[in-house]
Each structure stands twice: as C-alpha cells, then as structure tokens.
C-alpha positions as CSV (number, residue, x, y, z in Angstrom):
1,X,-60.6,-142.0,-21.9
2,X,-59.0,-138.5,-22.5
3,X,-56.7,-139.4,-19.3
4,X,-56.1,-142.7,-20.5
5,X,-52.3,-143.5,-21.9
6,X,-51.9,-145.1,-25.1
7,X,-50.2,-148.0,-23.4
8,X,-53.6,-148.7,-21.7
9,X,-55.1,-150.0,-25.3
10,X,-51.6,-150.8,-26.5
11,X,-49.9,-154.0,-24.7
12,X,-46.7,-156.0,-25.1
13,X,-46.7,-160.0,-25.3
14,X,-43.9,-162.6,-26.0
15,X,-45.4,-165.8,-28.0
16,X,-44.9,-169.0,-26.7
17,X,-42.3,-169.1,-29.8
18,X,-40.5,-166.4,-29.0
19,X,-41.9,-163.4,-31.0
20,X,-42.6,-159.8,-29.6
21,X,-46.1,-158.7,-30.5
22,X,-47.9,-155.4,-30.1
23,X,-51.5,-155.8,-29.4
24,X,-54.1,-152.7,-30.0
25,X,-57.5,-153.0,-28.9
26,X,-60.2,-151.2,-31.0
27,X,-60.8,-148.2,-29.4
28,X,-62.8,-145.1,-31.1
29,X,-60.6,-141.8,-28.9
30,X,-57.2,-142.7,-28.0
31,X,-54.1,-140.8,-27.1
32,X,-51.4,-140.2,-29.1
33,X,-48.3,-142.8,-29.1
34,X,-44.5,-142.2,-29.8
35,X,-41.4,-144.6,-29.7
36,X,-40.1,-143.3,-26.7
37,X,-43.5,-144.2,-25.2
38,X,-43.0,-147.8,-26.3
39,X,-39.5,-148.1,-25.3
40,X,-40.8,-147.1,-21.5
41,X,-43.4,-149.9,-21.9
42,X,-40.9,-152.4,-23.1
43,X,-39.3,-151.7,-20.3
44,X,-41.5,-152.0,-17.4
45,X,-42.4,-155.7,-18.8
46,X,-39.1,-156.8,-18.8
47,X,-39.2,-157.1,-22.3
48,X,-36.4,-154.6,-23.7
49,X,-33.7,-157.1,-23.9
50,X,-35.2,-158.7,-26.5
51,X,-34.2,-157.5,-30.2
52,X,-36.6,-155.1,-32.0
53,X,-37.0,-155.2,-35.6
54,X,-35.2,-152.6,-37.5
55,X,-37.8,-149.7,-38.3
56,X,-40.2,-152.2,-36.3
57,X,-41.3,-149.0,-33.7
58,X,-41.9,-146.5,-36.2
59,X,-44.2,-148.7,-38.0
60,X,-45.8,-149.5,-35.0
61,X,-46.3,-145.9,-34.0
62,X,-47.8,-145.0,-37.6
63,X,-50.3,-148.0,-37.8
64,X,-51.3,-147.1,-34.2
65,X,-52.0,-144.0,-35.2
66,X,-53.4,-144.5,-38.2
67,X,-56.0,-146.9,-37.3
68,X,-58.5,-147.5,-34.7
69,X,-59.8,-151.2,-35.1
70,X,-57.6,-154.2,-33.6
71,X,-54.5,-154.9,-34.7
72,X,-51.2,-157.8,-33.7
73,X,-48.0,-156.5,-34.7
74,X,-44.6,-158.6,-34.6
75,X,-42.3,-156.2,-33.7
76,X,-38.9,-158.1,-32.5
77,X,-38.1,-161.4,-31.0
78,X,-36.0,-163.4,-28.8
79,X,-32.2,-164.3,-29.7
80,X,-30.0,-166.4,-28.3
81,X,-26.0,-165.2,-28.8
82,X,-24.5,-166.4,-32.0
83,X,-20.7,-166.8,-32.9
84,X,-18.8,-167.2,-36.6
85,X,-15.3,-168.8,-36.3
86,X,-12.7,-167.9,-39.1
87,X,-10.0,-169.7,-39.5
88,X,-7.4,-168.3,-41.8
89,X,-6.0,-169.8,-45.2
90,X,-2.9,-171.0,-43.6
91,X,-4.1,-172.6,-40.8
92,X,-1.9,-170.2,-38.2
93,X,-5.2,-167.8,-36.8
94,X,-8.6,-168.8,-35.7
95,X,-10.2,-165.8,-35.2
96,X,-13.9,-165.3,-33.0
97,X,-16.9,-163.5,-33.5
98,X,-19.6,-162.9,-31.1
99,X,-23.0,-161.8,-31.3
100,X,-24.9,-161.1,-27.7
101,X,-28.1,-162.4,-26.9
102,X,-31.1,-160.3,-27.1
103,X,-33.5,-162.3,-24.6
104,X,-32.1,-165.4,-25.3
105,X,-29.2,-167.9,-24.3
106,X,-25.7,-166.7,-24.6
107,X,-23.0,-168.6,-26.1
108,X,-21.3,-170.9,-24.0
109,X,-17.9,-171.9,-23.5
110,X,-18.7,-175.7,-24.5
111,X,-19.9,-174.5,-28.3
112,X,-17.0,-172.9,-29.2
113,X,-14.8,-175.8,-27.8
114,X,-17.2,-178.0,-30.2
115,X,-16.8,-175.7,-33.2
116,X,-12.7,-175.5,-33.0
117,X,-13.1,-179.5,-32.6
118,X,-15.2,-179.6,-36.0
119,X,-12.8,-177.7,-37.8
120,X,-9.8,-179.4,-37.0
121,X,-8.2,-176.7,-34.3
122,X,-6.3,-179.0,-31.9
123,X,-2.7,-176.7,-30.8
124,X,-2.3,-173.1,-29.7
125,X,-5.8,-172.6,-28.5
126,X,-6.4,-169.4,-26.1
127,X,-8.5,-170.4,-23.4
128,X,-8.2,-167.1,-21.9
129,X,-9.3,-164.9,-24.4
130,X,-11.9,-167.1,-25.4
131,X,-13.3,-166.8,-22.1
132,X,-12.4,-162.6,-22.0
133,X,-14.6,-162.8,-25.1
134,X,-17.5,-164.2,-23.5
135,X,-17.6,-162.3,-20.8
136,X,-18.0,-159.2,-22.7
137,X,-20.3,-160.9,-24.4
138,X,-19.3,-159.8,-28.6
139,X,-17.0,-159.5,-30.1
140,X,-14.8,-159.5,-33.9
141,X,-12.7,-161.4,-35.5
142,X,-10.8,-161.6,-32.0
143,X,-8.0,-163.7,-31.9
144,X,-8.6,-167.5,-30.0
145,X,-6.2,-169.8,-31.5
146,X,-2.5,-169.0,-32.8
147,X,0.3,-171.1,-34.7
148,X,4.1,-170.9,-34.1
149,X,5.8,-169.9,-37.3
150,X,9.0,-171.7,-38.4
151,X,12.3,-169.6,-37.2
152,X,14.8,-169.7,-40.3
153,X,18.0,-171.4,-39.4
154,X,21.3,-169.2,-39.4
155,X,23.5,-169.0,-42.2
156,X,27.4,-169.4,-41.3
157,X,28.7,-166.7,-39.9
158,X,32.6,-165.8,-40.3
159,X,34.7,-163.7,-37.1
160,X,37.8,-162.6,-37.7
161,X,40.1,-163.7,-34.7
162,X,42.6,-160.5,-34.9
163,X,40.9,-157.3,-33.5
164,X,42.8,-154.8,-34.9
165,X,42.5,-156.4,-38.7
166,X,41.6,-154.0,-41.6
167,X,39.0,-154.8,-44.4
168,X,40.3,-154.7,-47.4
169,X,37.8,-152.0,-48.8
170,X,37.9,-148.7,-46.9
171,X,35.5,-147.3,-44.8
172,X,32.7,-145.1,-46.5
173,X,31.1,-142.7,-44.5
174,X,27.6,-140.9,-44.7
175,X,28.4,-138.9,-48.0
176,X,29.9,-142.6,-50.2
177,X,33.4,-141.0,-49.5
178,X,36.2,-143.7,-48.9
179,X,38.4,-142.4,-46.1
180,X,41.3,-143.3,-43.4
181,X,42.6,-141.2,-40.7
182,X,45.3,-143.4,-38.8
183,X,46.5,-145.9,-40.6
184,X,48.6,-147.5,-37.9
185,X,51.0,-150.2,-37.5
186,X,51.0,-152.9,-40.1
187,X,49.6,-155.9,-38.3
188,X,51.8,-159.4,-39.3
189,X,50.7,-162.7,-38.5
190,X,53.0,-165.8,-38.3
191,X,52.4,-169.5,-39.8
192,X,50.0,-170.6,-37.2
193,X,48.3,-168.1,-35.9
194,X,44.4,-168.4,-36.2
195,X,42.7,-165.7,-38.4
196,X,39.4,-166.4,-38.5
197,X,36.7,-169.1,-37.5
198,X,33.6,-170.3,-38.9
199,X,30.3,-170.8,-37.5
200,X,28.6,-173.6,-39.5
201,X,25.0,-172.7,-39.6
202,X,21.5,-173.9,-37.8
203,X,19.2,-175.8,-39.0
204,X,16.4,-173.7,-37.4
205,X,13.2,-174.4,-35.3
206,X,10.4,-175.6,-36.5
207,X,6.8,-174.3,-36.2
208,X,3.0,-175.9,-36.3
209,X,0.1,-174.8,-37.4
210,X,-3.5,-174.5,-35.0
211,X,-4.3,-177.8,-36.7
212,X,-1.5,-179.2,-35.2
213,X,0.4,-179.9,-38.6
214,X,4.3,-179.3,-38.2
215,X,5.9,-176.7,-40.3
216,X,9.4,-177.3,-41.5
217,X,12.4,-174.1,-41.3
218,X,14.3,-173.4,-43.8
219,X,18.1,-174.0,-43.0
220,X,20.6,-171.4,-42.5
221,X,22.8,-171.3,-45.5
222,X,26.2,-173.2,-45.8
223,X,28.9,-170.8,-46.8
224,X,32.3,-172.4,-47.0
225,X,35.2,-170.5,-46.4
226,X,36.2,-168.8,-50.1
227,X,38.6,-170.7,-52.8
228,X,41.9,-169.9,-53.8
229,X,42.6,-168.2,-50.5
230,X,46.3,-166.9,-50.8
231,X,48.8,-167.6,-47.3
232,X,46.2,-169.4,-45.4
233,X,45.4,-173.0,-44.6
234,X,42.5,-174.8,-42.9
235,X,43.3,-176.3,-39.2
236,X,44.6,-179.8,-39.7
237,X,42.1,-181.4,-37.6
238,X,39.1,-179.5,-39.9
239,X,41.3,-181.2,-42.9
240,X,40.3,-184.8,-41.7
241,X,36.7,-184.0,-40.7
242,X,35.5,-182.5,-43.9
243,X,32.3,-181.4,-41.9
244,X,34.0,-179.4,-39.4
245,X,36.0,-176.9,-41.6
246,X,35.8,-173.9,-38.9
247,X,39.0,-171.9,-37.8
248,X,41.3,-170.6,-40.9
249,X,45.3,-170.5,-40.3
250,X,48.1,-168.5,-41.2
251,X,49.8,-170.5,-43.6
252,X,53.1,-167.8,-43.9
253,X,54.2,-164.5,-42.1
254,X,52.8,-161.5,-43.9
255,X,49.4,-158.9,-43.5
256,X,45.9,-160.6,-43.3
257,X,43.2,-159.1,-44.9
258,X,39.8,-159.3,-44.7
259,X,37.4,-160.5,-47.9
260,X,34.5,-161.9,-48.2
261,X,33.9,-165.0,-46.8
262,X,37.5,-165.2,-45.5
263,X,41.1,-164.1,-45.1
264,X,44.5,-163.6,-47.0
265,X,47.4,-163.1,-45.7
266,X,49.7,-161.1,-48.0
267,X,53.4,-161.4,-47.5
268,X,55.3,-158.5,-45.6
269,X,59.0,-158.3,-46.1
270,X,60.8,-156.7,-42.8
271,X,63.9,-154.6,-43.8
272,X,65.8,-152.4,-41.3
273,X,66.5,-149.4,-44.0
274,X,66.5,-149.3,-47.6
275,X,69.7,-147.7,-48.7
276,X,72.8,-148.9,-51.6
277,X,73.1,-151.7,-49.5
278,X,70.1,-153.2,-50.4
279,X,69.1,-151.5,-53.6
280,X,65.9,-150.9,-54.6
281,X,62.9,-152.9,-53.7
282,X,59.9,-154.3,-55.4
283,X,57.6,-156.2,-54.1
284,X,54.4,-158.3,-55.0
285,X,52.6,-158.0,-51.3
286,X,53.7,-155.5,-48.3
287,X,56.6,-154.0,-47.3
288,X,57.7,-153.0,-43.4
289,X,60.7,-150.5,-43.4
290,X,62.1,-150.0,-39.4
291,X,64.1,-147.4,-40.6
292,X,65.2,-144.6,-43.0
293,X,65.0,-144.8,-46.9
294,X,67.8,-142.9,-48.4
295,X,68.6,-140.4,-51.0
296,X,67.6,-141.8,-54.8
297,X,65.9,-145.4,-54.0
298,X,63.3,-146.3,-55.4
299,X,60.4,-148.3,-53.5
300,X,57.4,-150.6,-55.5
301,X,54.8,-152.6,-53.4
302,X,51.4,-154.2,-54.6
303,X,50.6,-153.7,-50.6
304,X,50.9,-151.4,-48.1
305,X,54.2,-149.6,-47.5
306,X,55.7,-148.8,-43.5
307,X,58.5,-146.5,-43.2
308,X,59.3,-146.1,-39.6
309,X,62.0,-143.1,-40.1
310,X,62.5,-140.4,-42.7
311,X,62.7,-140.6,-46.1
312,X,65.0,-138.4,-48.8
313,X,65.0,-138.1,-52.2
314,X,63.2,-141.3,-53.0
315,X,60.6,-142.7,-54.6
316,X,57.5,-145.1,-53.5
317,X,54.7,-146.4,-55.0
318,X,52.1,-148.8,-53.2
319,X,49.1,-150.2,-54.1
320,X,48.0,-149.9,-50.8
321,X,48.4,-147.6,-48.3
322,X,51.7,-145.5,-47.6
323,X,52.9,-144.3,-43.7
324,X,55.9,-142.6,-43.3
325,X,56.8,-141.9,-39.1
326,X,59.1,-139.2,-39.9
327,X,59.3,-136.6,-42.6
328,X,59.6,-136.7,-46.6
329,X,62.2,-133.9,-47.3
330,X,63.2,-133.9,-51.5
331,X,64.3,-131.6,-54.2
332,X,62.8,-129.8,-57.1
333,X,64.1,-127.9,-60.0
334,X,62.1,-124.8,-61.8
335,X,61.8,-123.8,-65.3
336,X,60.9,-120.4,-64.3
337,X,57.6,-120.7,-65.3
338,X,55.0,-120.1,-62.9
339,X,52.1,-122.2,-64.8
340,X,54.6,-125.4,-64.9
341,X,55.0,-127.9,-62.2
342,X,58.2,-128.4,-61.0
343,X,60.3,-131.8,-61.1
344,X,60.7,-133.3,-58.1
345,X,63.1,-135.8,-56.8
346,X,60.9,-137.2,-54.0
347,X,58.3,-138.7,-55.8
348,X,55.3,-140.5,-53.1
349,X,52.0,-142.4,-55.0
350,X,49.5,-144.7,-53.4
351,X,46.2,-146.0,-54.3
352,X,45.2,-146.3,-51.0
353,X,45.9,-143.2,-48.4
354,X,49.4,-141.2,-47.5
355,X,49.9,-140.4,-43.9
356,X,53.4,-138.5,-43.3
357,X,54.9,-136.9,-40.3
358,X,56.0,-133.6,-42.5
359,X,56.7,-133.2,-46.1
360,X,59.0,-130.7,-47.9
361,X,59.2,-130.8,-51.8
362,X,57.1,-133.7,-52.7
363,X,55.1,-135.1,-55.5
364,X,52.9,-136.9,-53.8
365,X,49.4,-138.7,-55.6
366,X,46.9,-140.5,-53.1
367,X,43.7,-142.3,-54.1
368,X,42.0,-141.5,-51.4
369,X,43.5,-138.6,-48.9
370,X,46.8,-137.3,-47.8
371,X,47.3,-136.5,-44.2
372,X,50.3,-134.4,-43.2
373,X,51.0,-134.3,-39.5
374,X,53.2,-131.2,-39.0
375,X,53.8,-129.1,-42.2
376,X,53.4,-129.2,-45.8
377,X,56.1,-126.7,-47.7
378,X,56.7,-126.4,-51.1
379,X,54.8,-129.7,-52.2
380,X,53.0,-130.5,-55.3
381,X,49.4,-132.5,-53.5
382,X,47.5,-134.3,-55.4
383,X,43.7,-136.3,-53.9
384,X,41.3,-138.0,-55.0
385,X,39.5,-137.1,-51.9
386,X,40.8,-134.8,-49.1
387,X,44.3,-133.3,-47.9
388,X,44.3,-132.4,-44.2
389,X,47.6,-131.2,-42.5
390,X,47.8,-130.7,-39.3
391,X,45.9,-132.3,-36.2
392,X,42.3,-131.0,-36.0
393,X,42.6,-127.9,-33.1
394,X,46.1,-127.7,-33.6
395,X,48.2,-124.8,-34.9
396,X,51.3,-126.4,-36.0
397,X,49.5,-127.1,-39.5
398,X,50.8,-125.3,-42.6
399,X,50.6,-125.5,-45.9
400,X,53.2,-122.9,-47.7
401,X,54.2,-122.7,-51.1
402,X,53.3,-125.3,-53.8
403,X,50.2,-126.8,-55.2
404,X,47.5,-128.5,-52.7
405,X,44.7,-130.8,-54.8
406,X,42.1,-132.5,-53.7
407,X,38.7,-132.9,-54.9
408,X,36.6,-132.6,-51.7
409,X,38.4,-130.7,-48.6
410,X,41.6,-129.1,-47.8
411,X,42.3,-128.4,-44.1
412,X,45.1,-126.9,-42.4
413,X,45.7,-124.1,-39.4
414,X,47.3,-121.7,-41.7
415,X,47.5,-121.1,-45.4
416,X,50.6,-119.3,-47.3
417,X,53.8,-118.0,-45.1
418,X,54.1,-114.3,-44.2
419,X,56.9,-113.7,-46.6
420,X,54.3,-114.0,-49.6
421,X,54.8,-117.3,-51.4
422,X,52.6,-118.3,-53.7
423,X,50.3,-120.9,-52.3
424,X,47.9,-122.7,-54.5
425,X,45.0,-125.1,-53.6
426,X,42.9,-126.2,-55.9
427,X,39.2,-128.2,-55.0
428,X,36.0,-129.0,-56.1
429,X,37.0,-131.6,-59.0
430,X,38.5,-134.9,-59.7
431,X,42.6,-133.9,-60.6
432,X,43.1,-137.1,-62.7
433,X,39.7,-136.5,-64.9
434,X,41.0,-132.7,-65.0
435,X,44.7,-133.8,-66.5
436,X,42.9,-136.1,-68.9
437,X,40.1,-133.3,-69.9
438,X,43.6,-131.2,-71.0
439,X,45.4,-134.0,-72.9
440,X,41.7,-134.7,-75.0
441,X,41.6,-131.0,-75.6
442,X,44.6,-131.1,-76.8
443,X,44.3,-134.0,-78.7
444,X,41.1,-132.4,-80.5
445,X,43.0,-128.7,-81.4
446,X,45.9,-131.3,-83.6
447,X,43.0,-133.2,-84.7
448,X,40.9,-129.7,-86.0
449,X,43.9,-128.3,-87.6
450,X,44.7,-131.3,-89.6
451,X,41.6,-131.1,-90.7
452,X,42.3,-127.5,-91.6
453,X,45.2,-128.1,-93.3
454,X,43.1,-131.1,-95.3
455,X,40.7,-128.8,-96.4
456,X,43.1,-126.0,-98.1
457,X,44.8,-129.2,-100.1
458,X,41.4,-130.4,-101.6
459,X,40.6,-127.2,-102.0
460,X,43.4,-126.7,-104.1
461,X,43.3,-129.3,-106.3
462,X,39.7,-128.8,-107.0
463,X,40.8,-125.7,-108.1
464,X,44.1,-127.1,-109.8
465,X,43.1,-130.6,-110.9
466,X,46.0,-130.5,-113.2
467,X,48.0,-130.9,-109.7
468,X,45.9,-134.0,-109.1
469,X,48.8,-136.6,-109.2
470,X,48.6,-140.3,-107.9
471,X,45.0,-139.9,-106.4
472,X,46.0,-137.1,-104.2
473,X,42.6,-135.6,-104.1
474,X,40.7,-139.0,-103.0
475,X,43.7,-139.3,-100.1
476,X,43.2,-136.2,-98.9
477,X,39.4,-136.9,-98.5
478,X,39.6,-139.6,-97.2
479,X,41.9,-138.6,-94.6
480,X,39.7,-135.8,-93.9
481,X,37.2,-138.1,-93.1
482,X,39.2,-140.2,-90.7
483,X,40.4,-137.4,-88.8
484,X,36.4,-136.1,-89.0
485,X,35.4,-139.6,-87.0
486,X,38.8,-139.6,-84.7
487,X,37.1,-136.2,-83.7
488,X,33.7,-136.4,-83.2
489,X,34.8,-139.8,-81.1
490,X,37.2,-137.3,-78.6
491,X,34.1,-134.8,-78.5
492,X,32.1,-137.6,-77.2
493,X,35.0,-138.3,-75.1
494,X,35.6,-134.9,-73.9
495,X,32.1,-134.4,-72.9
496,X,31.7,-137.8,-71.1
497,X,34.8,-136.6,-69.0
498,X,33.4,-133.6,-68.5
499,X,30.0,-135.0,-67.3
500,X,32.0,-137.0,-64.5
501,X,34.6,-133.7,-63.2
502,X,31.0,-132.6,-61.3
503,X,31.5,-130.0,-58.5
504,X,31.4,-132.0,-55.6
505,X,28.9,-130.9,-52.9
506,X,30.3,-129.3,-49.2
507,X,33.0,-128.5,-51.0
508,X,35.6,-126.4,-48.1
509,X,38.8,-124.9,-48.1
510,X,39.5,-124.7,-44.3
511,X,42.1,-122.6,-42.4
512,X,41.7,-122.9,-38.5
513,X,44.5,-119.9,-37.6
514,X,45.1,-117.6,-40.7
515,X,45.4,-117.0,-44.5
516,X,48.2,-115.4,-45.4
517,X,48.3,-113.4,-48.8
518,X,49.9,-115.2,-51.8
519,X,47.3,-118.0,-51.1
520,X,45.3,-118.6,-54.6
521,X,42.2,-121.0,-53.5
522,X,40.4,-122.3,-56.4
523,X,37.4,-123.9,-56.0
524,X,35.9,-125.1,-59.7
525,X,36.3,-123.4,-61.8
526,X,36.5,-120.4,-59.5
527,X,39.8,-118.6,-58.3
528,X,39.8,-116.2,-55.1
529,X,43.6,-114.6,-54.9
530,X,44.0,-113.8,-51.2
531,X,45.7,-110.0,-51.0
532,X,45.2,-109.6,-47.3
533,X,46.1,-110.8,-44.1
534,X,43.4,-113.1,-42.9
535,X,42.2,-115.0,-39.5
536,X,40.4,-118.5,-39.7
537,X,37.7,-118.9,-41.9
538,X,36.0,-121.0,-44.5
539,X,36.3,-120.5,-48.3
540,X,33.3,-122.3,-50.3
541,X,31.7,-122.2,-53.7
542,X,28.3,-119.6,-53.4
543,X,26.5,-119.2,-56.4
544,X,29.6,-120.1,-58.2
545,X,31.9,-117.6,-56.8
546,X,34.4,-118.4,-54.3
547,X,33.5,-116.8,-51.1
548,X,35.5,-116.7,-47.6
549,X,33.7,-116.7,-43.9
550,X,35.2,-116.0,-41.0
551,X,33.4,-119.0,-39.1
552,X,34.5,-122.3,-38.5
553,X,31.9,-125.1,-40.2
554,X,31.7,-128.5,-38.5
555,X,33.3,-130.9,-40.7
556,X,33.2,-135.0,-40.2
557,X,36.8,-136.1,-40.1
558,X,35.5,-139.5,-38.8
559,X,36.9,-142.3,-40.3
C-alpha cells in the first residue's frame, strides 16, 4: 500500500442528479492527499468542467486526511449557463449578463429571444452582439438592445445677407477688451435691398424606446424677427403669409446694423464737404462726408462719422465710430504753464474708435482706441483702451510733443523728436475715472475747510455766547453736520473710484525705432523721464517701478 496513490482509495463520481462526490474507502495506511492531486484526478475523468464548491477541496483534503473510515463528500456539481437581462429605467438599454456552464448546457440563442419577448423588448435589438456574447460564452451588463433618442428641433436661425456688415457691439478679444483696427468704408443700403433672412425652425426627429414606444422631440424654438425694428420692413409677400415672415428689407437708405434677432438700418446723410455753405451738422443717425471739413464747423452724429478728406479746425462728435482719410491739422493756445492742457481748436470725440490718417494739435477722446496712421504731433490723446500710431513694422510712426493716454497700450516707432520736446504718455489707468478722482478730491478739500471754518465759529460762540444772536450757534452746527455727511458720502465716493482706476495687467508702452529724450512715460502711478537717446524697447510696470527693455514683446493687435 506504501506505493499506492491516494487517488487509488479516493474516487470521483457524478450522481445521476448532477452532484460531484468524492468517495474514500476505509483504508488503515494511506498516502497523503493535496488539491493539486485532486485537480489531476478531476481531470483525467473528465470531470473538471464541472463547478467545485468554494473551499469544497480543502475540506476534502483535511477530512481525507483526518480520517480513515469511509466517507461521500459533495464537492461541486453540474451547471448549465445562466443569463440576467437588465433593462434600464427608461426603457432605451437592455443590457446582458452571462454566466458559462460548468458541465452543463449553455445558454442558447432562443432563451434570450424568449426573455427580451417577456419583457416587452420588441425595436433596436442587436442580434450581433447577442450572438458575440454567446460565443464567448459570459459576459456583463453588455449592451443587446438600444433606443433612438429624440433629436431636438432647431430653433430659427437669423443670416445676415450683407457680408461686410458690422455688429453693433465691438469685438472683444481674449483679455474682455473691445477693439477695432480698420474701420472701413461705411456700408449703405438702399430701400429694397435684403438684409437679413430667417430660418423658421424644425420640428425635430423623433425617437423610440426598445419597447417600441415613440418618443416625441422637442421643437426648435420660434424666434420672430425683433419689434420696433427702425428702417426696415418685412418682404411684402411674408406680410400676407403671416407664417412665412423670413427675409427682412431695407425700408430707407442709411447703415444697417446688426442686433439681436435682427437689423436696423440707421440713416446716413451723404454730403460732399462740410464748409459755410452748409453750416454745421447734427444728426440723429450717420453721417458720410466725400470731402474736406473746414476751418471752425462743427460736426454732431448719434452714428458713425466718414470724412473722406482732411479736416481743420473743427469739431466732431459721434456716437459711433469716427474715420478721417486724410489728416486732422488744428490749433492750440498755451498758458505757459506746463502742468495745464492747452485749448485746442480741433476738438475729435467718439464713443466708439478714431482712426485718422495724421493728426497735428488735436483734442481727441475715444471710447475705445485711437489709431493714427502716419504721425501724431503735438496732440492731447485721450483712450479708454489703446493708442497705436503708426502701421505695426513700420517706421513712419511718431508721437512728438503733447499728451498720449490710454489705459492699456501705447504703440508707435518712435517716441519724442530729437530737438527735445516734451513728450508725455501716460497708461495703466482709466483717464475719465482719473479726471473725476481730481474733481472729488477737490470737492472733499472745500468740503474739510468749511468744516474748518465751522468749527472756529462754534467755537467762538461757545466761548462768547453773548455773541449768540438769532440761533447762530444751532446754524452753525447744523451746517457742520451737513457738510460732515456731504463728506463722508464723497469719501465713499472717492474710494469707490479709486477701487475701479485698477492697474490694468500687460500694461506696455511700445517704441519699435527709438525713444528720444524729453519723452516722460508714466505708467500708474509711476513716472520714468527719458534723459538719453534710446533704440526700441518696451517700458512696463515691474514691481511698481517703471522699467525699459530693449526687446520687442509680442503684442495682439488682432481685432
């Protein structure tokens, strides 16, 4: 017996019902038994496909051990493949999952066909991977049956028939900053002419569910053209079919402009010069100048303003934009102080941007940038965002003389003249909230001395009340305490200013050629007063000090 192996007095049977036993016959010396030695054994009767109980071989191994009389021992049995089907709680996925067989049948293709049938799945079944499935033979939550979800219908969609149109808000670039570079050509449209069409929208596709149930899309939404649209009409034949309100007219000559949802067409009046002749011009929409506006006119537009030639000692304001082909070329008179601004006869001021062709003693106020394309001489500039003169590359830019502000970039080929005069330019906060910080701080030294002058009087009648005649005492208190409130109000004022004038980041003061001396760049609250001869080069705010680099920074001029 000591050359005996264990699986000698150990057999293997499978029970007419399925079951896996272990049979020991009593037997007084017998070798010793492991699982791997079972696992062999299993396998030489064909029996290792079946499924073993879970621990079932160690326990076997112990009580085989541990005993030497007879002994049957259920260790596994025979399976047949089993499957779960899921199907989700909105009816779109049935999903599959397979157990193998362990000895037993496997799941057939007909069973799962029967078990979508009981559950109601009728549309989208995947016959193909139900068939991939079983052939592997498991498998989890795999997908079998799939839904079509509903496709949302389109809401109407507006296209603006004239290529070169302009919205009415400016373009904002990566940093929130509102700019324009070429301004262009006013673009006029005649009674007539198509401006924009509308797409009415879809009703969208509709979807089912695997149980074969239709799902309903939601519409596109109907967006009409928008009311009260000013210089447009609707095309006649969209007037008598209420249903089929798609192309928008011009309704008068003018500039079209994009808003939402539609387009109005603002009226442009076409002159040829603006001289004596005509006298001066105001004008609720746009106005298109061919020529030259002459010395002492003055010029008032809600719109855009378009002077094709040069214009003099004149004044323009627009609420729009302002481009001037040719030059601005004014005069200004000096008190003699160099802290003062001068007074200037050529006064230019738009909300929008300024683009000139060369300006020489000029006021001129933008709301977004000015952008000189020769030379700037002598000119009091005031931005609310950038003043470049001078094409990008090129070296006929200049600024010289005068007082350049803006509150994010300057940019120019060269800075100052070489014959010293003082050239100023100023960055790094908003110019309007600065002029408005001075009048408040002005307004709060009257204020304090009042007050000052308030105190000695009550002071002296306290100390006099003989002098207190007609209730002069309780008037001077309570003025006190008026002008008290009035100040802590333009404190509050002040400070709220002071919280919005916040250095503005990438701040630059660029010269492409040279920097002359005279040149004063302030940056802040930060002056650098140029005393040398310089080449190109970048002055910046550093660790609050202005500081110049002779390197040329990248800057977006995109627009």
């Amino acid at each position: 017996m000591n050359d005996a192996s264990p699986t000698d007095i150990l057999t293997f049977k499978l029970s007419d019902d399925g079951k896996l036993l272990a049979i020991f016959e009593e037997c007084e010396c017998k070798p010793p038994l492991d699982e791997a030695m079972i696992k062999e054994a299993l396998a030489k009767q064909g029996l290792s496909n079946l499924f073993v109980h879970e621990n079932a071989l160690s326990h076997l191994v112990k009580q085989y051990n541990s005993r030497s009389e007879s002994f049957v021992l259920e260790i596994g049995e025979r399976r047949d493949g089993r499957y779960a089907l899921k199907i989700d709680n909105d009816k779109m996925t049935a999903r599959l999952t397979l157990i193998p067989a362990y000895g037993g049948a496997p799941v057939a293709l007909f069973q799962i066909q029967l078990a979508l049938q009981e559950k109601g799945v009728v549309r989208g079944i995947m016959m193909d991977e139900i068939k991939s499935a079983l052939k592997q033979g498991y498998a989890t939550e795999h997908i079998i049956a799939q839904g079509v979800h509903p496709v949302r219908g389109i809401d109407a969609r507006f296209q603006s028939l004239i290529p070169q149109i302009r919205e009415r808000k400016p373009q904002v670039d990566a940093r929130g900053i509102a700019n324009y570079r070429d301004l262009g050509q006013l673009i006029v449209v005649r009674p007539g002419d198509p401006l924009m069409c509308r797409t009415p929208p879809t009703e969208g596709k509709k979807g089912w569910d695997i149980t074969g149930q239709a799902l309903m899309p939601q519409a596109g939404q109907d967006v009409q053209f928008a009311s009260g649209l000013q210089g447009v009409e609707l095309d006649s034949d969209a007037e008598l079919d209420p249903d089929n309100n798609s192309l928008l007219l011009a309704a008068i000559t003018g500039q079209p402009k994009l808003v939402p949802n539609g387009v109005v067409v603002e009226p442009t009046i076409d002159l040829s010069l603006v001289d004596i002749s005509t006298g001066n011009m105001s004008f609720d929409g746009t106005i298109n100048i061919k020529g030259d506006v002459k010395d002492g006119m003055k010029i008032h537009a809600t719109g855009d303003v378009f002077v094709g030639g040069t214009v003099e000692a004149a004044e323009i304001e627009a609420g729009g934009n302002i481009v001037i082909k040719g030059g601005v070329i004014g005069h200004s008179e000096h008190s003699g102080d160099p802290n003062e601004v001068p007074t200037f006869n050529a006064i230019i001021i738009s909300k929008g941007s300024i683009n000139v062709h060369f300006a020489e003693n000029v006021c001129m106020e933008a709301g977004v940038d000015i952008i000189i394309e020769e030379f700037s001489m002598h000119n009091h500039l005031t931005a609310l965002n950038r003043v470049l003169v001078g094409k990008s590359g090129g070296k006929k830019g200049r600024i010289i003389g005068g007082i350049t502000n803006a509150s994010v970039l300057v940019k120019t080929a060269i800075m100052g003249s070489s014959t010293g005069f003082i050239t100023k330019i100023k960055t790094g906060f908003n110019p309007y909230l600065q002029a408005e910080q001075g009048k408040l701080k002005l307004e709060i030294d009257a204020n304090e001395k009042e007050q000052d002058d308030l105190k000695k009087i009550i002071a002296f009648v306290l100390a006099h009340p003989e002098k207190d005649k007609n209730g002069l005492l309780n008037k001077a208190i309570h003025t006190k305490e008026k002008f008290e409130i009035d100040c802590t109000q333009l404190h509050a004022d002040r400070l709220h200013l002071l919280s919005e004038m916040t250095l503005a980041e990438n701040v630059q003061v660029i010269a492409e050629e040279a920097v002359h001396c005279g040149v004063e760049v302030q940056i802040g609250n930060s002056i650098w007063k140029n005393n040398e001869e310089r080449g190109k080069g970048v002055f910046q705010l550093v660790d609050g000090e202005v500081t110049f680099a002779n390197i040329m920074l990248s800057v977006n001029e995109s627009h």
